[in-house]
C-alpha positions in Angstrom: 10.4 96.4 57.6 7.2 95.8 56.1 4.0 98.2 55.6 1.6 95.5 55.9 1.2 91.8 56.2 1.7 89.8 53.0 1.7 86.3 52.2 3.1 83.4 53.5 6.5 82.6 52.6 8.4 78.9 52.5 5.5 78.1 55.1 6.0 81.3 57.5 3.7 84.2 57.2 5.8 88.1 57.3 4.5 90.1 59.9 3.5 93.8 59.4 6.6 95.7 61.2 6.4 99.3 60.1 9.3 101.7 60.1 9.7 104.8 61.9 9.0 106.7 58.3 5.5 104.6 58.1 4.7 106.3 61.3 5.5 103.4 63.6 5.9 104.0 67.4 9.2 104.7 69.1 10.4 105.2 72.2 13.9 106.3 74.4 15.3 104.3 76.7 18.9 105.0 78.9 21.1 102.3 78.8 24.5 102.9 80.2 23.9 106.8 80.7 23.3 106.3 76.3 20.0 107.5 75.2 19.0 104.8 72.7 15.5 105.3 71.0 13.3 101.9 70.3 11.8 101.1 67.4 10.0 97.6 65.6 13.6 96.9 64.6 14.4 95.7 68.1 11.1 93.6 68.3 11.0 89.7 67.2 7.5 89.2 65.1 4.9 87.7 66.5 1.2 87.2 66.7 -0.5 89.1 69.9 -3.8 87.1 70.1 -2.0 83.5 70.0 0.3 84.8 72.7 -2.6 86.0 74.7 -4.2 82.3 74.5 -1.3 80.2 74.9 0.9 82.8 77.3 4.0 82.2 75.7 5.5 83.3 72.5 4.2 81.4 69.6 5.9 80.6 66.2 3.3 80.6 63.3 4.4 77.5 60.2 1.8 76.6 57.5 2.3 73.0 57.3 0.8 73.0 53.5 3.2 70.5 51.3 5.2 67.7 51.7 6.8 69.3 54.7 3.2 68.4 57.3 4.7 65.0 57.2 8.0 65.6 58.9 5.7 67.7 61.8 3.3 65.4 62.1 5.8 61.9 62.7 8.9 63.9 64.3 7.6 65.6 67.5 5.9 62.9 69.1 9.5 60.5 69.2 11.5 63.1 70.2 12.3 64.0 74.2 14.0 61.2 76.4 11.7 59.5 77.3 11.8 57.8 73.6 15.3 57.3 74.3 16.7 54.0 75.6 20.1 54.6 78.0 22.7 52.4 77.2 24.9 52.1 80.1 28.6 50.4 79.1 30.1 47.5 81.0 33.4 47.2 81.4 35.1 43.3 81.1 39.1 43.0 82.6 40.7 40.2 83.9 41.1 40.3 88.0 43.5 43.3 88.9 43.3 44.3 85.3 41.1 47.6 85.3 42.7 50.6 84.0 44.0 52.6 86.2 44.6 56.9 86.5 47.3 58.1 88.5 49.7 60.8 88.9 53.4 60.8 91.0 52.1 61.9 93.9 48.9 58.9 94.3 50.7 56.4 92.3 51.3 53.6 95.0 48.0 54.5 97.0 46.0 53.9 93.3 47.9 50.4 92.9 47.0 49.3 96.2 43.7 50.2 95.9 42.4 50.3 92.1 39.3 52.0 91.6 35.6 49.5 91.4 34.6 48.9 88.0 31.1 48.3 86.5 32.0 44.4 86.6 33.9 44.5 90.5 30.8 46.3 91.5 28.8 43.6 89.8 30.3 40.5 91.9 30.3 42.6 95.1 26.4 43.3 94.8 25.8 39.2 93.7 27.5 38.7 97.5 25.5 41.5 99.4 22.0 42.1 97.3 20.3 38.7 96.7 18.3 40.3 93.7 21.6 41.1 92.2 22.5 37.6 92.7 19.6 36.4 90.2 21.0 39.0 87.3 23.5 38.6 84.3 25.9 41.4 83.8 23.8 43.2 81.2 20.5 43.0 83.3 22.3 45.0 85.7 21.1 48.5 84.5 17.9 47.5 84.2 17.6 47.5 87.6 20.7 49.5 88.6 22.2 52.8 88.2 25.3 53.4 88.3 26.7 56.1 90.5 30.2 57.7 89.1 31.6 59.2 92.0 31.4 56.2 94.3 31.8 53.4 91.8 28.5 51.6 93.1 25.6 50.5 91.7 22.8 51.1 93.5 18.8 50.0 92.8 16.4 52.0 91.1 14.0 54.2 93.7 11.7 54.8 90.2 10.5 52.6 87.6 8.0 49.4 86.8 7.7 47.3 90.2 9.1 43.7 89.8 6.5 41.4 90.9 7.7 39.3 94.5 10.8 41.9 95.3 10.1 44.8 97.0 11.3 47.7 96.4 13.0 46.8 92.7 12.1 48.8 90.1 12.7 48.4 86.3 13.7 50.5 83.2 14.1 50.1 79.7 18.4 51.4 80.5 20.1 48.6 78.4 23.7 47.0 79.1 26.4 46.4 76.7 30.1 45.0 77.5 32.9 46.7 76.0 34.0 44.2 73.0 37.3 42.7 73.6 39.9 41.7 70.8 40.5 37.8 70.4 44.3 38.6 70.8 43.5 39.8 74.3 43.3 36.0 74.8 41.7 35.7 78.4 39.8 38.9 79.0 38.7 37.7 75.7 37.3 34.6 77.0 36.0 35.9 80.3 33.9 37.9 78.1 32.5 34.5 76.5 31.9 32.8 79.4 29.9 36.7 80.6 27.6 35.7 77.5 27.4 32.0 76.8 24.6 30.9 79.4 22.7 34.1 78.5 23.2 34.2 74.6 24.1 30.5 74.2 20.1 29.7 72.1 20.9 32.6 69.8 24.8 31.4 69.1 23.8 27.9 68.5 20.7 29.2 66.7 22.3 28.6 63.0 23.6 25.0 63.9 19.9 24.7 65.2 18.6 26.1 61.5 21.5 24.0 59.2 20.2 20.7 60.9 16.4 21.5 60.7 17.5 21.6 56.6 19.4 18.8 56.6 16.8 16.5 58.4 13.8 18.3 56.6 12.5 18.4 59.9 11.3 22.1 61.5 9.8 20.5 64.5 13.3 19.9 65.8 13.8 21.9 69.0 17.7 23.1 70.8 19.5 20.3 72.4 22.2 19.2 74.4 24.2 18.4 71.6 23.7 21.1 70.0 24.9 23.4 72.5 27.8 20.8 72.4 28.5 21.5 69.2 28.2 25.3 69.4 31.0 24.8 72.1 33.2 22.7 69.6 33.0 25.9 67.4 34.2 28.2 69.8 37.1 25.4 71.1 38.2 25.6 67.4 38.7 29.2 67.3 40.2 29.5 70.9 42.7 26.8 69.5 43.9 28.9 66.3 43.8 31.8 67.7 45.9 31.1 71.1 46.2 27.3 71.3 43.2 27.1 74.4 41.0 24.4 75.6 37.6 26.1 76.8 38.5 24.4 80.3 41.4 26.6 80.6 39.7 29.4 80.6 36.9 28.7 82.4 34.2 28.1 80.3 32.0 24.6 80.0 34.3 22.0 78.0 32.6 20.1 75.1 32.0 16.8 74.5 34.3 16.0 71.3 33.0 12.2 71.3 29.4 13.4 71.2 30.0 15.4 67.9 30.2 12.7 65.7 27.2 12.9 65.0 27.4 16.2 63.8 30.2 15.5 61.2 28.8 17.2 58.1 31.7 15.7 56.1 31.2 12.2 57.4 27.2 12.4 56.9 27.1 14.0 53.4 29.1 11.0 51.9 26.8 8.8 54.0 23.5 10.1 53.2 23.6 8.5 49.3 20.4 6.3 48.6 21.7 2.7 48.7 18.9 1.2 46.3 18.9 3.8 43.8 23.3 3.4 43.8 22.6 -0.2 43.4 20.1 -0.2 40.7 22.3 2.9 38.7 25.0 -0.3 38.7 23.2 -3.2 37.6 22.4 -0.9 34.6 25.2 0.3 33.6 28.1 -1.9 34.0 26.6 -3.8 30.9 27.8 -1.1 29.0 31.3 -0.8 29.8 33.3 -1.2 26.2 36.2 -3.4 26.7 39.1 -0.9 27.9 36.1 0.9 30.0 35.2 -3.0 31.6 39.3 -3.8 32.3 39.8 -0.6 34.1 36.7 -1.0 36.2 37.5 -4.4 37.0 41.1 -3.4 38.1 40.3 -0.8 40.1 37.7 -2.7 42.2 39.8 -5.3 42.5 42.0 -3.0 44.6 39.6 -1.7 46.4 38.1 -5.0 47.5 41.8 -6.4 48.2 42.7 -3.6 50.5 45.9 -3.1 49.0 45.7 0.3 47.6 48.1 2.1 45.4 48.1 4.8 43.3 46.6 4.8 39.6 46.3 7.1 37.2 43.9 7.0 34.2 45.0 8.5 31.6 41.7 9.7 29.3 41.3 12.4 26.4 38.1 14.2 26.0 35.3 11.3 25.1 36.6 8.1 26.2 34.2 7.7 29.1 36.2 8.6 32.0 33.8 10.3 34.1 31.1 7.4 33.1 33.8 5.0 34.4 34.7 6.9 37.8 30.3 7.6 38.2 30.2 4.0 38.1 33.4 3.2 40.5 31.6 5.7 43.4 28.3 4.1 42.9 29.6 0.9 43.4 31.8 1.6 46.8 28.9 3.8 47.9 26.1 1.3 47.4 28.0 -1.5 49.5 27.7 1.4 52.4 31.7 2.7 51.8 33.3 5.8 52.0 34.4 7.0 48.3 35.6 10.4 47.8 35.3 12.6 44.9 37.7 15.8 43.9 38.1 17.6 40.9 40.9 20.0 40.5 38.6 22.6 39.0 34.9 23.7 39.9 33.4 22.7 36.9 34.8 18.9 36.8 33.7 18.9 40.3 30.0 19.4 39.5 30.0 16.6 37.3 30.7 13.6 39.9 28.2 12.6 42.1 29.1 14.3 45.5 32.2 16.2 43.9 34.0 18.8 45.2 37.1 21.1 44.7 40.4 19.7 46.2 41.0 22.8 47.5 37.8 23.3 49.4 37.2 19.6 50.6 40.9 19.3 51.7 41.4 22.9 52.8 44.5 23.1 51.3 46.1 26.6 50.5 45.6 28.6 47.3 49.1 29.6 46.5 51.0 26.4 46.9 54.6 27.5 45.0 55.7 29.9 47.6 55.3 27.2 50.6 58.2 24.9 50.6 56.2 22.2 52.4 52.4 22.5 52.3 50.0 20.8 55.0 46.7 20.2 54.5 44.8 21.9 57.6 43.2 18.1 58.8 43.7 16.3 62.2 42.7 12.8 63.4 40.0 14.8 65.6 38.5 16.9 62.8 35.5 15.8 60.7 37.6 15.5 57.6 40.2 13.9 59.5 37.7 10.7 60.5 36.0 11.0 56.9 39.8 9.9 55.6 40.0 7.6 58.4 37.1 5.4 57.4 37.4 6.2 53.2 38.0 3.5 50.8 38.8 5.6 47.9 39.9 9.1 46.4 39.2 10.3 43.5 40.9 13.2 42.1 39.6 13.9 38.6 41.5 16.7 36.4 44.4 16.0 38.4 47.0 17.0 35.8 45.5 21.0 36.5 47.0 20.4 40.7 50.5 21.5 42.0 52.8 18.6 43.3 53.1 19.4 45.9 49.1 19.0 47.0 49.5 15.6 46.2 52.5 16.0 48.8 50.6 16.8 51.5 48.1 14.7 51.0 50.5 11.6 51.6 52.2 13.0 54.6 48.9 14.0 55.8 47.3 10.2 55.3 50.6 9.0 57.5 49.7 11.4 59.8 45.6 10.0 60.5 47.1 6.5 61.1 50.7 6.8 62.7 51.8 4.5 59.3 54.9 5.3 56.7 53.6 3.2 54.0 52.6 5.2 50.6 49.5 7.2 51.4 49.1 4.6 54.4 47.6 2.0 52.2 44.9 4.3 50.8 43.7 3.9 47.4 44.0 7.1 44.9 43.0 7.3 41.7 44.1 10.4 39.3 42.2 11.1 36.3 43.5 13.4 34.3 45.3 14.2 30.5 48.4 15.5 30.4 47.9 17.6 27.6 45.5 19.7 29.1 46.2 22.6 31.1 49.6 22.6 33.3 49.5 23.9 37.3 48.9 27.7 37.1 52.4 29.4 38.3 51.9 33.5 38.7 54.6 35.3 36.8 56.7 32.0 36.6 58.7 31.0 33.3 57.8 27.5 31.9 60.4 25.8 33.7 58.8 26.6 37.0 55.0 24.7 35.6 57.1 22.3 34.6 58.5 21.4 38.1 55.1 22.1 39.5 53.9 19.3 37.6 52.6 16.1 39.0 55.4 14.0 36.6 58.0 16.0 38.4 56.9 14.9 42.0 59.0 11.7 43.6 55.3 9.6 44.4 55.0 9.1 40.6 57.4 6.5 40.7 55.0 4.7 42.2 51.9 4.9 39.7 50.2 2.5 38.3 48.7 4.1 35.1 45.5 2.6 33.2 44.1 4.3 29.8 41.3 4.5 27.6 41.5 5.5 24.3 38.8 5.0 22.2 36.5 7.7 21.4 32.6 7.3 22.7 31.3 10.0 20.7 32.5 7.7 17.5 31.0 4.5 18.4 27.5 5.6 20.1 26.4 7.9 17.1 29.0 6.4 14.4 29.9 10.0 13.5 32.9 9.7 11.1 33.3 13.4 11.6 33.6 12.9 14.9 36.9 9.9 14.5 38.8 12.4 12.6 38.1 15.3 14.9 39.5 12.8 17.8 42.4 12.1 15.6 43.0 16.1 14.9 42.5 16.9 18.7 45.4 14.2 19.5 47.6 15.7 17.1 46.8 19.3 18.7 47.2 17.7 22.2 50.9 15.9 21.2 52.1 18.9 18.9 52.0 16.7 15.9 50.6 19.8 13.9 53.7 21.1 11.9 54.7 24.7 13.1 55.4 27.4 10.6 59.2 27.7 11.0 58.8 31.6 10.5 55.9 32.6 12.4 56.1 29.8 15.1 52.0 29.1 14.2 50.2 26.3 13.5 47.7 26.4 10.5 44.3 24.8 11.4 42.0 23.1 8.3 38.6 23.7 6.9 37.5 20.2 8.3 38.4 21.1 12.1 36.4 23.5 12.7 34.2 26.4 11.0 36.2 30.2 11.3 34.4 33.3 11.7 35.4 36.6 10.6 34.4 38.8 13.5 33.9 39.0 17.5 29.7 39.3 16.1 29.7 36.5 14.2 31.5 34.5 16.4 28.5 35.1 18.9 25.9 35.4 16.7 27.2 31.3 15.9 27.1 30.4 19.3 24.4 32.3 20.7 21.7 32.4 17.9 18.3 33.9 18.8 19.7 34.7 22.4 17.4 37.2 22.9 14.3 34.1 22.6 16.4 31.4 24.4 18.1 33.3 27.5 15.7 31.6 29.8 16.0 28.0 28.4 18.6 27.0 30.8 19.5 23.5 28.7 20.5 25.8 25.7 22.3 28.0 27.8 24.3 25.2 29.7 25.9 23.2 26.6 27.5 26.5 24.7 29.6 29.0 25.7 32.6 31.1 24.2 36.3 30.8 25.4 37.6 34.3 25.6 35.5 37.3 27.3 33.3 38.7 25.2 30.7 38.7 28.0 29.1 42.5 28.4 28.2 42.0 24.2 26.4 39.2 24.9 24.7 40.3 27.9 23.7 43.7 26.1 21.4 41.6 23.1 19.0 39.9 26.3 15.9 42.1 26.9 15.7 44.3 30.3 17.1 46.9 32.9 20.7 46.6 34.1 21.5 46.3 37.7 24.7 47.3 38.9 26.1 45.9 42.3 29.0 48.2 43.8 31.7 46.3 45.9 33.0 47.6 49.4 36.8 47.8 48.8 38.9 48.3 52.0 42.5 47.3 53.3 42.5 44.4 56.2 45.4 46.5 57.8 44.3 50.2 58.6 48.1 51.8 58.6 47.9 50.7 54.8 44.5 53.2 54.1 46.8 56.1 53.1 49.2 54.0 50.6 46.3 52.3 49.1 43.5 54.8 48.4 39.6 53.5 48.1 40.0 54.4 44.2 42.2 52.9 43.6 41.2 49.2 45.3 38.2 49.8 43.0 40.1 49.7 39.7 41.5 46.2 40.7 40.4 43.9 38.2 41.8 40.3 39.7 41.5 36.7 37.8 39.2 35.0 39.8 37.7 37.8 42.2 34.4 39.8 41.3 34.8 43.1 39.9 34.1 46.4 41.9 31.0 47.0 39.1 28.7 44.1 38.9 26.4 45.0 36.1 23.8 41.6 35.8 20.5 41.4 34.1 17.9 38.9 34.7 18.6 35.9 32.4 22.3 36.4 32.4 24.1 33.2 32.5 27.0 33.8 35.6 29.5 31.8 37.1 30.4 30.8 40.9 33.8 32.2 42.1 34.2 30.8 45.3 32.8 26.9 46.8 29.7 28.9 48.9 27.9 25.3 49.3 30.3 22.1 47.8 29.0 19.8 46.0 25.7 22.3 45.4 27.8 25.4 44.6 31.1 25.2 43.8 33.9 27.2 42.4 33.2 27.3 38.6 29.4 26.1 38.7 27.0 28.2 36.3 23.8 29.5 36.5 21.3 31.8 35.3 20.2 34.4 37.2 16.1 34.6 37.6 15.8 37.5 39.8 18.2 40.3 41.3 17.7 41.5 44.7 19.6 44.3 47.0 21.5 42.0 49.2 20.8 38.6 47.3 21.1 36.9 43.9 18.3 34.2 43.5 19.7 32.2 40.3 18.8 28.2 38.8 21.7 26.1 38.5 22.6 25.4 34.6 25.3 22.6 34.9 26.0 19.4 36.4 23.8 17.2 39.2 22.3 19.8 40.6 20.7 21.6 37.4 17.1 23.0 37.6 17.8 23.6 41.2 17.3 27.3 42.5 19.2 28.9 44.8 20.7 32.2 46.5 24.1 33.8 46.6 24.9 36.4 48.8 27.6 38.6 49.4 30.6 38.0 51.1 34.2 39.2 51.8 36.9 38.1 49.7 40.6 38.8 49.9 42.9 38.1 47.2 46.5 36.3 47.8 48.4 37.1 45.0 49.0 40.7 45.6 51.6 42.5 47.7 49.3 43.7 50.0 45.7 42.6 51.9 42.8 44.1 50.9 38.8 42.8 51.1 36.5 43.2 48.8 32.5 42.6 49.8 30.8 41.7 46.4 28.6 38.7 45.3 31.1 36.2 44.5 29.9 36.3 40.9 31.4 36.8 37.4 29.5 36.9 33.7 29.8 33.7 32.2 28.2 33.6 28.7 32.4 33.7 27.3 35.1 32.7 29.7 38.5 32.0 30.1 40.2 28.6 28.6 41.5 27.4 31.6 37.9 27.9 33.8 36.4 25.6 31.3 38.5 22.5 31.2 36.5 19.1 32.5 33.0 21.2 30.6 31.7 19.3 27.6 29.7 21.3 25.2 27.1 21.4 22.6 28.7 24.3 20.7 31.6 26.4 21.6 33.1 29.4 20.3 36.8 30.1 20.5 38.5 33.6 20.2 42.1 33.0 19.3 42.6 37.0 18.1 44.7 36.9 21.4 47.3 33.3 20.9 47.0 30.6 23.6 50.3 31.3 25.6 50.3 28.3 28.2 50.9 24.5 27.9 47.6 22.9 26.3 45.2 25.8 26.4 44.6 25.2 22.6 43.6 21.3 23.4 41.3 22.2 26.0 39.7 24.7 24.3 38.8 22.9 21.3 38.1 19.6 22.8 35.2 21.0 24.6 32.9 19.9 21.8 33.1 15.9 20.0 32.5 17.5 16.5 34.3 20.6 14.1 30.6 21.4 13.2 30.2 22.8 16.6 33.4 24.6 16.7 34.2 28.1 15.7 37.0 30.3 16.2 37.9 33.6 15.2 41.6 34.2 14.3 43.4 35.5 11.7 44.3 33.8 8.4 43.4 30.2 10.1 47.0 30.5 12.2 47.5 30.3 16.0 50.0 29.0 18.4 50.0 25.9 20.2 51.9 25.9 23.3 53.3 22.1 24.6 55.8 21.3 26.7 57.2 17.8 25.6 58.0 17.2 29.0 54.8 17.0 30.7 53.3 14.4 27.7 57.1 12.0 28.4 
């Protein structure tokens, strides 16, 4: 109760509601043969003049803060007629509704099943000849839908559609139920429901991907490209349940007609001829002798037709990826097919049109738990007729590959032209060094890389090998430091260091390299004056440290941290309870983004996943120049492509070594200032830093990680008292 009126409170003023003490008026009423007396207490507040005015009880609100906002924006959208009705179609196959029944009306229900939204829909096409112009989702524009007799019937209110009399329209919208794949033909139906209505916006990306490619956006929605938007949905109808669209129905493509649509046949056709030709007139002058007789050989094969297998054989700084430049340019420039793979991403973006075996091949990831591997190609794919018409593969850093992925891609060669002979007469050319890094066998014991090596697969028998051996960095700067390095590195690669019988470590000098004392100094040497240089993308590119050291580096560059949080989740829903949120968050995988992203603009990252081959492959780096909610805008730092800017988005990512499925949906990004040994073979570098405080514990890892620079001025390591291990298996170097 209050004595008089106060102030208002939280926007609502307090009525003056006196007690029976303060003299307020009362009065007795019976109710129920009780006596009850009245009083203010019984009385809801209110304010007699504005219920005078507006004859109706009024509540009172000062509007005075932040809160006139909400009042002024959320009355006028609410009510139904700011409401759209969604009205749900159902999609079946004929005779396939779902049916209620009990005992007593089972066999009456069967022979008669209920009319559903899409039964009504045909019957009204026959009998309404306005119906008969409609899609299925138009239908309650027009249409409502009564319940209890499973009709529709027109509209008596509405906006009159001009030239039909007595049609009326709405705003009611109409949405098919969404049908799983495996539900193969009511899956279908449903696509064949939406194709001629939605088939602009499916083939609406193909339309966007060629305007880029052409550098045309005058180009308008064809024929062919409606052809090809039906090849894409023929794919997935044949891996999901082995369909031809003209099975089910639908419109069947024209296969023929999508040649000219073969990415993979058009990107290695789209090199400038002149530009090739002129890049080989200069340069083949200045082949060295070993460089001149391995060119020489190789084209001789190619221009015999014989093909074969080679294998060059190439440390660090002989000119092999000057020699295989030159061998593309010159089977490209006569208007040939020559294909270039690399083994890792980083090698990759160094050849001219390179790409990752895995990616360009579309071979599996985990290749030692499949006893026979197949490469996912057909004679009617676009990488199947790419093959078809190829004159060469390269396959650089091939030493890094399982076996059996040069396995499948003999068998699958025999397969494209229906011939027994050795990779049907194709010409392959591995480049590689067999003391670098062996084939990458999870929890596997020496034995097992071993056999997973390319020396341990039958199809060597039939290699031809071809080597170079003298050092490039020695005779185009005469740097004498440089010869013995190359000597040093040999000795490293061939385990000609002696070992300490005791410890098992090797002892490296004074004159191969300069040692640090501490993780700091070890950056401060590679990374002087980071915090003036971060956005000179030339000094970023040709230094980096091997070993992660990463969130130090990134803390010295100037700005705010951004932190991108990944969406973990588990593909199969029974597993949620087994594998909580938390814990799929904690995951930190080799080679998959981490649940915490924390960037800054300048950071120098590194490309986990082949989002745009040869552009952006697995392994490229870059610098990131600005960092967006749903997009990373960053400037290439390595290979062909460097200066060019581009974005990275995020996308879903499932790992395939763990015991269980689960996706992650993160930018497909990892800090790259330091990284791992094996991530950086096929990089050369200005200055590299190497921390050995953890020992190399896999064949060649110490080789590649200090052959990454020509010179032991731009080497430093950190280790302690000069001593390491060097892990070689003699078997892969016989």
């Amino acid at each position: 109760m209050e004595s008089a009126q106060n102030d208002i409170c939280d926007g609502y003023p307090v009525y003056r509601r006196r007690s029976k003490e303060d003299n307020s008026r009362t009065i007795k009423v019976k109710v129920q043969n009780q006596e009850i007396e009245i009083g203010n207490k019984f009385i809801v507040p209110y304010c007699p003049l504005l219920s005078r005015i507006f004859e109706t009880h009024v509540n009172v609100e000062s509007c005075h803060s932040a809160k006139s906002i909400k009042f002024l924006c959320k009355y006028v959208t609410k009510g139904s007629d700011m409401a759209v009705f969604v009205v749900h179609l159902a999609v079946h196959l004929e005779n396939g509704q779902r049916v209620y029944f009990t005992e007593a009306n089972a066999a009456q229900r069967a022979e008669r099943p209920p009319s559903t939204t899409l039964t009504s829909f045909f019957a009204m096409c026959e009998a309404d000849p306005f119906a008969a112009t409609l899609m299925y989702v138009e239908m309650p524009k027009y249409y409502t839908w009564n319940q209890s007799t499973k009709k529709f019937q027109r509209r008596k209110q509405g906006t009159p559609v001009p030239d039909w009399p007595q049609v009326f329209s709405t705003d009611a919208l109409g949405r098919m139920y969404t049908v799983h794949p495996r539900n193969d033909e009511c899956f279908y139906l449903r696509l064949l429901l939406l194709w001629n209505k939605y088939k602009d916006d499916i083939c609406e990306d193909i339309l966007h991907r060629l305007r880029i490619q052409t550098n045309n956006p005058d180009i308008q929605i064809t024929d062919e490209i409606y052809n090809e938007g039906l090849i894409l949905i023929e794919d997935q109808c044949l891996t999901i349940a082995n369909k031809l669209l003209i099975e089910v129905g639908m419109i069947a493509p024209n296969r023929s007609m999508h040649d000219a649509f073969n990415q993979e046949l058009n990107r290695e056709l789209q090199y400038n001829v002149d530009t090739l030709q002129e890049f080989v007139r200069n340069n083949v002058p200045l082949l060295n002798e070993q460089q001149k007789q391995v060119y020489e050989t190789l084209m001789q094969a190619v221009d015999n037709n014989t093909g074969g297998i080679f294998f060059l054989d190439a440390p660090g700084g002989t000119g092999k990826t000057f020699v295989i430049l030159l061998i593309l340019a010159t089977i490209r420039s006569r208007c040939n097919i020559a294909l270039a793979l690399a083994s890792s991403g980083i090698a990759a973006t160094l050849l001219d049109g390179g790409r990752t075996a895995h990616s360009a091949l579309k071979l599996p990831l985990i290749l030692n738990t499949i006893d026979t591997p197949t490469y996912n190609i057909s004679r009617s794919n676009a990488m199947g007729k790419l093959l078809m018409q190829c004159k060469l593969i390269v396959w650089d850093e091939c030493t890094m590959a399982h076996k059996k992925s040069l396995e499948a891609l003999n068998f699958t060669l025999k397969d494209l032209r229906r011939n027994n002979n050795l990779f049907d007469g194709f010409m392959i050319l591995l480049v590689g060094d067999f003391r670098q890094t062996s084939p990458v066998i999870p929890r596997e014991t020496p034995a097992d890389e071993l056999n997973a090596c390319l020396k341990a697969s039958p199809l060597c028998n039939n290699v031809k090998t071809l080597s170079l051996t003298t050092n490039m960095r020695v005779q185009l700067q005469n740097d004498q430091s440089a010869a013995q390095f190359s000597k040093q590195l040999l000795a490293v690669g061939n385990a000609k260091v002696p070992v300490d019988a005791t410890s098992g470590l090797i002892t490296l000098t004074n004159d191969f390299c300069r040692f640090v004392h501490s993780q700091l100094a070890l950056i401060e040497n590679d990374f002087p004056n980071i915090c003036e240089n971060y956005q000179n993308y030339a000094w970023l590119s040709q230094r980096a440290i091997l070993q992660a050291l990463n969130f130090t580096i990134q803390s010295k560059i100037a700005g705010d941290l951004v932190t991108y949080k990944s969406v973990d989740s588990m593909t199969n829903p029974d597993d949620v309870v087994n594998y909580p949120t938390e814990f799929l968050n904690s995951l930190e995988l080799p080679g998959f983004p981490p649940h915490n992203l924390q960037l800054k603009v300048g950071t120098v990252i590194m490309i986990l996943r082949n989002l745009n081959p040869p552009r952006l492959c697995n392994g490229t780096r870059l610098s990131v120049k600005r960092l967006m909610p749903n997009l990373i805008e960053a400037t290439i730092i390595n290979g062909k492509y460097t200066g060019e800017n581009v974005c990275i988005p995020r996308i879903p990512m499932i790992p395939t070594d763990l015991p269980f499925d689960f996706k992650r949906l993160q930018f497909p990004v990892r800090l790259a200032f330091a990284m791992t040994i094996n991530k950086s073979q096929g990089q050369s570098l200005s200055v590299c830093g190497i921390n050995l405080e953890n020992h190399c514990f896999s064949h060649g890892q110490l080789y590649v990680a200090c052959s990454r620079v020509g010179k032991p001025s731009a080497l430093f390591v950190l280790t302690s008292d000069q001593k390491t291990k060097n892990v070689v298996y003699q078997r892969a170097l016989q």
